[in-house]
Backbone as numpy.savetxt, mean C-alpha at the origin, in Angstrom:
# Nx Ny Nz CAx CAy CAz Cx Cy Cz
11.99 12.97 8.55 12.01 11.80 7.70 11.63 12.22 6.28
11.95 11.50 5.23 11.87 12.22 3.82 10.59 10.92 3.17
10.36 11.19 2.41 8.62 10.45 1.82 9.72 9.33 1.72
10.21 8.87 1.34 11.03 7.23 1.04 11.56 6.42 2.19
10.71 7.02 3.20 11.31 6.34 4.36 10.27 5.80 5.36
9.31 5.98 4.90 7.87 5.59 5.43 6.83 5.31 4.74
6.09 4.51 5.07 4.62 3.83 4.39 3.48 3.92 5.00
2.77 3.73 4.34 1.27 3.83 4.68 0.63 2.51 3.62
0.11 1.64 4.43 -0.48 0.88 3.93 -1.88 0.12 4.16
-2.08 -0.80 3.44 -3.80 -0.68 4.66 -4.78 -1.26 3.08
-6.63 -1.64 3.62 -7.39 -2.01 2.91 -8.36 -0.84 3.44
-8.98 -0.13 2.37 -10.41 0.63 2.83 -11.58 0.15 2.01
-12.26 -0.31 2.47 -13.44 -0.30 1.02 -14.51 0.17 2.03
-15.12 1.22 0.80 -15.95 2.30 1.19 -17.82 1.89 1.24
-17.56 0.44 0.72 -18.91 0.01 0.50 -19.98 -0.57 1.84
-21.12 -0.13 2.18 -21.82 -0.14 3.31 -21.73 -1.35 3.87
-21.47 -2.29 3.19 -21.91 -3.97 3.64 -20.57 -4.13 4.59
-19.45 -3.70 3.72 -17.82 -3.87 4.00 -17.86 -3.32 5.30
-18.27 -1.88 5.94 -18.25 -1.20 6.79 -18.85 -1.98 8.23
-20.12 -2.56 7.46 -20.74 -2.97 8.58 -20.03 -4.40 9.10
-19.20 -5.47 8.10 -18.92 -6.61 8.00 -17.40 -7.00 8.92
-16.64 -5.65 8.09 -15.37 -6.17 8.67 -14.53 -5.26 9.06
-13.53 -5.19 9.57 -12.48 -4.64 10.39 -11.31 -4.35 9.56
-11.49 -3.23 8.82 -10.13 -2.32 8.26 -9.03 -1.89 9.08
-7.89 -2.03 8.26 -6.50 -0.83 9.41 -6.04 -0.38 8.97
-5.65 0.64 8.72 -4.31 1.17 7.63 -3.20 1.22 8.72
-2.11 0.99 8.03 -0.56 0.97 9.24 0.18 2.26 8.23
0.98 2.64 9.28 1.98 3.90 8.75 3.06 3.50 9.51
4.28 2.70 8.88 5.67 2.21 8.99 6.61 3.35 8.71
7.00 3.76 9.89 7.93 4.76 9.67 9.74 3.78 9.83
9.62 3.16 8.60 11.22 2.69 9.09 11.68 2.78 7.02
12.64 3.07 6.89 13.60 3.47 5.62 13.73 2.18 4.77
14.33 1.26 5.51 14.20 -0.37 4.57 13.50 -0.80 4.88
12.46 -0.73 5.62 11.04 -1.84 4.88 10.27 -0.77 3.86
10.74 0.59 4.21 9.52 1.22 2.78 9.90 0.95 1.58
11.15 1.06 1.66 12.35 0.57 0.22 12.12 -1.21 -0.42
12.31 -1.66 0.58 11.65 -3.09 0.69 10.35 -3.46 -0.06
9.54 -2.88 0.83 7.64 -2.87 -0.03 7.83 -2.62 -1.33
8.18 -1.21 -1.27 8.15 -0.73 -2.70 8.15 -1.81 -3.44
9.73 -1.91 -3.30 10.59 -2.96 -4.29 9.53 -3.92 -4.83
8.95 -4.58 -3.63 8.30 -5.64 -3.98 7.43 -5.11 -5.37
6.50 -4.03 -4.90 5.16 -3.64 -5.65 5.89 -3.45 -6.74
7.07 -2.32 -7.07 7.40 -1.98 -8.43 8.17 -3.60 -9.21
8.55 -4.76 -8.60 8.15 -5.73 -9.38 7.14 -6.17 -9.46
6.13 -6.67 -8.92 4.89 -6.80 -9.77 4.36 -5.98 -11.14
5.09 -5.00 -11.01 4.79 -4.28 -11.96 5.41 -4.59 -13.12
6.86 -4.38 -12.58 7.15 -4.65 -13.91 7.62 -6.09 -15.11
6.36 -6.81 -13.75 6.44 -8.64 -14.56 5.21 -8.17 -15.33
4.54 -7.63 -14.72 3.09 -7.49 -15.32 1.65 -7.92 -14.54
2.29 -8.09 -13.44 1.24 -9.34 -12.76 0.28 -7.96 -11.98
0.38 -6.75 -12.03 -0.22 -5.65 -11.19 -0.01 -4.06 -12.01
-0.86 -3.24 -11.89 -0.51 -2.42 -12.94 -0.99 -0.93 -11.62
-0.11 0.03 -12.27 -0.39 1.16 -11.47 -1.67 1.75 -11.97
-2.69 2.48 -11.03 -3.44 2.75 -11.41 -3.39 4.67 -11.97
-3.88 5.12 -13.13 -3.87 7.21 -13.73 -3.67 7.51 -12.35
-2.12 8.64 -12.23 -2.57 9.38 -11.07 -1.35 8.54 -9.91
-0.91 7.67 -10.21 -0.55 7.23 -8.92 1.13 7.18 -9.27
């Protein structure tokens, strides 16, 4: 499979309270059009303005 054909997605927060409080998952979607799909979505948010990439990414 080539990097554009799979995702990894998910919430981590690294903070002690978070850890102890709640229930994280990260998912890894190995399918071609929903990674294309997501994307899509995220790189519009972006480029309305409503979400910004963070140095590095």
């Amino acid at each position: 499979m080539t990097p554009d054909s799979c995702i990894r997605f998910g919430n981590t927060s690294r903070q002690e309270a978070a850890q102890r409080r709640n229930v994280e998952a990260g998912v890894l979607v190995r399918d071609r059009a929903f990674a294309r799909a997501l994307q899509g979505q995220f790189d519009a948010l972006v480029e309305h303005g409503l979400v910004r990439r963070l140095p590095g990414s």
